[in-house]
N, C-alpha and C positions, 0 to 999 in steps of 0.2 A: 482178316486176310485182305490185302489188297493187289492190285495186279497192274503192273505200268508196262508200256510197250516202245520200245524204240524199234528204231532201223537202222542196220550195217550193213552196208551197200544195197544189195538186192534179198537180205534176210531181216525176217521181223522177228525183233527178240523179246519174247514176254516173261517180264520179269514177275514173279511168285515170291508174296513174301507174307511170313505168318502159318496159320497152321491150313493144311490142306486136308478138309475134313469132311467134304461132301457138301451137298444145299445149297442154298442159293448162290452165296457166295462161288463155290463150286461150278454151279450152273453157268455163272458170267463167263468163266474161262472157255469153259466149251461154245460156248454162242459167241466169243470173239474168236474163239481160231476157226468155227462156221463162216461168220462173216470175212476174216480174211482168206479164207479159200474162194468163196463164194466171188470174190473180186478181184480172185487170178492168182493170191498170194500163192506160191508154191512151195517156199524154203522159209521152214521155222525153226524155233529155236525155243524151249521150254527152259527159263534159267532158275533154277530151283535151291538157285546158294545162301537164298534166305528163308529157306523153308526150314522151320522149326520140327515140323513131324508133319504122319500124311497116316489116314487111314483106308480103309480098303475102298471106300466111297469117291479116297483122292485119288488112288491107283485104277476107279472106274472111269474116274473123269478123264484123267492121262490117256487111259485107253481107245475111252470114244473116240477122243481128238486123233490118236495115232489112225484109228479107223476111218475118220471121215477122209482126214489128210491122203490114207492109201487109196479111198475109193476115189477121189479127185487127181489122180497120180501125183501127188506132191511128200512130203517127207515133214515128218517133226523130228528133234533130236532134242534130248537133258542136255544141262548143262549144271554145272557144281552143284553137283548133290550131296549135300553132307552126309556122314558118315552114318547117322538113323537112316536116312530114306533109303541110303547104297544099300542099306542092312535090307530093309523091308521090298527093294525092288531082286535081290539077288534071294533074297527066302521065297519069292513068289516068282521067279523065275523069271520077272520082266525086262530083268538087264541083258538079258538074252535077246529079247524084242525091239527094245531100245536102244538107237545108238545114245552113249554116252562118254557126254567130253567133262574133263577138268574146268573150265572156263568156257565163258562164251566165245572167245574169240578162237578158239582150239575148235569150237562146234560150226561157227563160222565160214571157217577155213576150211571146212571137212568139205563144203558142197562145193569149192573150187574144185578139188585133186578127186 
């Protein structure tokens, strides 16, 4: 799994790619969307259109993050979740809790309007 990060305009978009499966690797994500709150980030963007699959360790980690993100008043949002993860976040009820957009730039766009 690797995780690369850009910026669109005033949102940081972390890109997910590989399988999201808990552990270390797992670990890193939540301690970069720590460290971006932690230095004011407010508007994120979880882009998940290269996630191959995720198990319930990876829907832990998602979760922390949405957690810290709410305790901080800021906002995380998915983006292009292929059609395994939609499966596994809509069986577990999470698509309910998460906003989610088609693309990054659709999730982007959201924190304007």
């Amino acid at each position: 799994m690797a995780i690369s990060e850009s910026k669109i305009e005033d949102v940081v978009v972390l890109t997910i790619k590989g399988k999201l499966m808990g552990g270390k690797e797992s670990d890193e994500i939540y301690e970069k969307v720590k460290n971006l709150l932690n230095v004011g980030q407010r508007r994120l963007v979880i882009d998940l259109s290269k996630v191959k699959w995720m198990n319930s360790q990876g829907l832990g980690v998602l979760m922390a993050c949405l957690t810290s993100a709410r305790n901080s008043e800021s906002e995380i949002k998915l983006s292009g979740a292929t059609d395994k993860v939609k499966s596994i976040l809509m069986v577990t009820k999470l698509i309910t809790i998460f906003e989610n957009f088609e693309s990054v730039d659709q999730a982007v766009k959201s924190y304007s309007s």
